[in-house]
N, C-alpha and C positions, 0 to 999 in steps of 0.2 A: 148750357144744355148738357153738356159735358159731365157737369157737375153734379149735376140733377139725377143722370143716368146712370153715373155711380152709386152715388146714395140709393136708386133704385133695385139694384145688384147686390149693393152689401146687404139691401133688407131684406131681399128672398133666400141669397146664402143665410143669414142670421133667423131667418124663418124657418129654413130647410131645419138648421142644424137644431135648433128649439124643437121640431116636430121628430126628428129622427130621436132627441133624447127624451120623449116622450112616451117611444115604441119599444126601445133597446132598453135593459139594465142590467146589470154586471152582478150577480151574487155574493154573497163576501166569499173565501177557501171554508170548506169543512174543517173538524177542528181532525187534527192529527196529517192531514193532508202533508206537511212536513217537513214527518219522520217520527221516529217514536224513539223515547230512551231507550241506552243499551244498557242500563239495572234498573228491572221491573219485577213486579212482586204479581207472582200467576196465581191463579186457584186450579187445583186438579180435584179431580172429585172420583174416589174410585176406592171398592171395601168398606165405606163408611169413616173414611179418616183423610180430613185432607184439604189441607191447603199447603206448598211448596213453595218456595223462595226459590227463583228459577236464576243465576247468576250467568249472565251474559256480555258483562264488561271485561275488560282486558286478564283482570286476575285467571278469567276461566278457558283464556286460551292456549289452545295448546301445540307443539313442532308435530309436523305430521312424523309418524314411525318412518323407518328407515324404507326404503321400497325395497318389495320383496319378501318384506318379514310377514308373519303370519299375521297381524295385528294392521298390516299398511290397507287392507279394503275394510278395516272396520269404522266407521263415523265415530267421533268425537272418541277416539284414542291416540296417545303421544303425549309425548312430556310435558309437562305445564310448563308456558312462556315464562311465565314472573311466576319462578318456586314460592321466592320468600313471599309474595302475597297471598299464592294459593295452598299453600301446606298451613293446616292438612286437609285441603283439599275439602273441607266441609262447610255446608253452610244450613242453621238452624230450621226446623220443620216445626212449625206447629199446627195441630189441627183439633178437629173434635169427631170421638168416639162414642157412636152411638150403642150400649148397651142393653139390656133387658126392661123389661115390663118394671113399673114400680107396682105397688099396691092399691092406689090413685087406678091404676089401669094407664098411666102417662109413659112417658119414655125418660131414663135415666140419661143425660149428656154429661160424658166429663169431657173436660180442655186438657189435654197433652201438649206434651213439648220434650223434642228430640234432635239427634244430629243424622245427617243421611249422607254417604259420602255423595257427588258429586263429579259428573264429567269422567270416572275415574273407573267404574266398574259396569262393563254390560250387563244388560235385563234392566239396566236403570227408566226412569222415564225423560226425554228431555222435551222441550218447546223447538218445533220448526217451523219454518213460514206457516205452513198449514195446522201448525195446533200440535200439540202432543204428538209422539212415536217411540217408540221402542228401539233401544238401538239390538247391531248384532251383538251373540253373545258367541264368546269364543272362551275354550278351554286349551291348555297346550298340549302336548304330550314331555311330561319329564320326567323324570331315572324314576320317580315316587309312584308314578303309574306302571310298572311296568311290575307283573307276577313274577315267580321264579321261574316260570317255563320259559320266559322269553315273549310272553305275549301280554297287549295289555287292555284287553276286552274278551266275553265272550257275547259270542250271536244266538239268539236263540231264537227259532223260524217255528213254532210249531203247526203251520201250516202243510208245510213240506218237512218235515222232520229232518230243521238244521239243528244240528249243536255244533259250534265249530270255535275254537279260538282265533282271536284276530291280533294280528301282527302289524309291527310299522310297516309301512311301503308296501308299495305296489306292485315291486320285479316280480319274477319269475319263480326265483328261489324263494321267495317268501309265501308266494300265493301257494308254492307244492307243499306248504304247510299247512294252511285254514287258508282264509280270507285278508286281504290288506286294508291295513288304512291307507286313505289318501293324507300323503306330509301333507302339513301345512292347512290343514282342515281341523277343526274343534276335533276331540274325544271324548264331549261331553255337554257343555253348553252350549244352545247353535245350533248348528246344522255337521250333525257325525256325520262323512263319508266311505265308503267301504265296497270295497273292487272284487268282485270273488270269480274262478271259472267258469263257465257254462257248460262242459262238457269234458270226459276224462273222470280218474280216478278221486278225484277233488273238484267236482263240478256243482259245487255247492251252491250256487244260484243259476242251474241248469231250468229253473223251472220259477223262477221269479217273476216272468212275464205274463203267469197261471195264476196271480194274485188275484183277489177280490178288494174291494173298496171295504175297511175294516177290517181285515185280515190282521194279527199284531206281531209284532216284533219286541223284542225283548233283547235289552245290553245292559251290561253287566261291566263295569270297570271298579275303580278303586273308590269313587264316587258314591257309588253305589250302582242301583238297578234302575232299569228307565223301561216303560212298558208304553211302546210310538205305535199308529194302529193309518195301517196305508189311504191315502186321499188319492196318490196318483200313479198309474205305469203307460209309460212309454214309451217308444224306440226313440230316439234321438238321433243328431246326428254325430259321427265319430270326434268331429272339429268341437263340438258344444259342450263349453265346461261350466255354462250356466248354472248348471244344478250342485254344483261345487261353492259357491259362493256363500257367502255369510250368510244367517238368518236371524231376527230376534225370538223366532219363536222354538223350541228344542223339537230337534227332528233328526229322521235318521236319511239317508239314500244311499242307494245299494244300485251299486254299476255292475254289468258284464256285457260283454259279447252276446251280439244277435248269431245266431246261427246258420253258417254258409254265408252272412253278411258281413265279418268282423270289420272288414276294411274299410266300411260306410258307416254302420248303424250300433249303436248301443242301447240296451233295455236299461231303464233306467227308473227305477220304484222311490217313492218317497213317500216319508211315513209321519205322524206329528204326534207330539207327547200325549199321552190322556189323561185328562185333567178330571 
């Protein structure tokens, strides 16, 4: 009887388990599920020219810059890990270049082929989790920038009728001059930053916070001339150096003192190249 009732048991387990694989079934993995190689060949599309050999294996890694340095918040800058793999640091482009009308009334395509540096110069374009971006672009200040008067930009506001020369730094003795640069911010690619008084005999962005939206600004270094046309003004808070940070796209901002507030609030304009 015993025996019987076994066999009875293992048949409705063996039944269950037949009916339950009946209901359930397991997918195979998507493909790339994974992981994906770390050297992949991207397509970028942008001007009419373009596909990119995007290099993201070891050769293109790089030691982060030293902290501190003017270059330690920028993304994908520092020394290349394995020189002798990545020198010189380039890796070949080819694309195609769409031209003019032919006579057909069709479109003329020629195939190019170039070298583009690589990892190695901001405004470049790279791949990140999310797809393409732009890194920041930074310019430094050195001895080559710098005029015979000692300054090494001018400002030119013609809203408020600035003309003023802009100096390194941001002390005291430098601002009873013109205007300062903020160290350790671009003077040119980037995001230019620049400190001036609000009030006094040199109160040259006394009235910055009176901007309009498209209002322009105009700098002027060794680079040459940049003509940025303002997006935003704000007060800020005096602790907030957010607007000081890198940028990929070329822009200018212009700090001072809020008035009767210094100890809290700062006005703070920022402006973007015109393209």
């Amino acid at each position: 009887m015993k025996k019987i009732l076994c066999m009875v048991l293992a048949g409705i387990i063996l039944a269950g388990t037949v009916c339950a694989a009946n209901h359930y079934t397991v997918e195979a993995p998507s493909a790339g599920i994974f992981g994906t190689p770390t050297s992949v060949t991207t397509t970028l599309v942008g001007n009419n020219t373009n596909e990119a050999v995007i290099d993201k294996s070891k050769n293109s890694a790089l030691i982060p810059p030293e902290f501190g340095s003017p270059t330690s918040n920028l993304r994908n800058s520092g020394e290349p890990l394995t020189p002798n793999l990545a020198s010189p640091y380039t890796e070949p482009v080819s694309g195609v270049t769409v031209s003019g009308n032919t006579s057909s009334g069709g479109v003329t395509v020629t195939t190019t082929t170039q070298s583009t540096i690589v990892n190695t110069v901001p405004d470049m374009v790279y791949e990140g989790n999310d797809g393409f971006y732009p890194i920041e672009g930074f310019t430094a200040v050195t001895s080559g920038m710098y005029y015979s008067g000692g300054h090494i930009a001018t400002l030119k506001i013609p809203t408020i009728g600035v003309n003023v020369k802009v100096y390194e730094g941001t002390t005291d003795s430098v601002l009873s001059k013109g205007v300062g640069h903020f160290k350790d911010t671009s003077i040119w690619n980037g995001n230019v930053c620049i400190a001036g008084h609000n009030r006094g005999v040199n109160s040259y962005f006394g009235e910055i916070h009176e901007f309009d939206y498209g209002d322009t600004i105009k700098l002027t270094t060794r680079k040459g001339t940049r003509t940025y046309e303002v997006f935003s003004v704000r007060k800020i808070s005096v602790n907030d150096t957010s607007s000081l940070q890198g940028t990929y796209e070329n822009m200018i901002t212009l700090i001072t003192c809020v008035k009767n507030q210094s100890d809290y609030y700062r006005w703070c304009v920022q402006a973007r190249e015109v393209t």
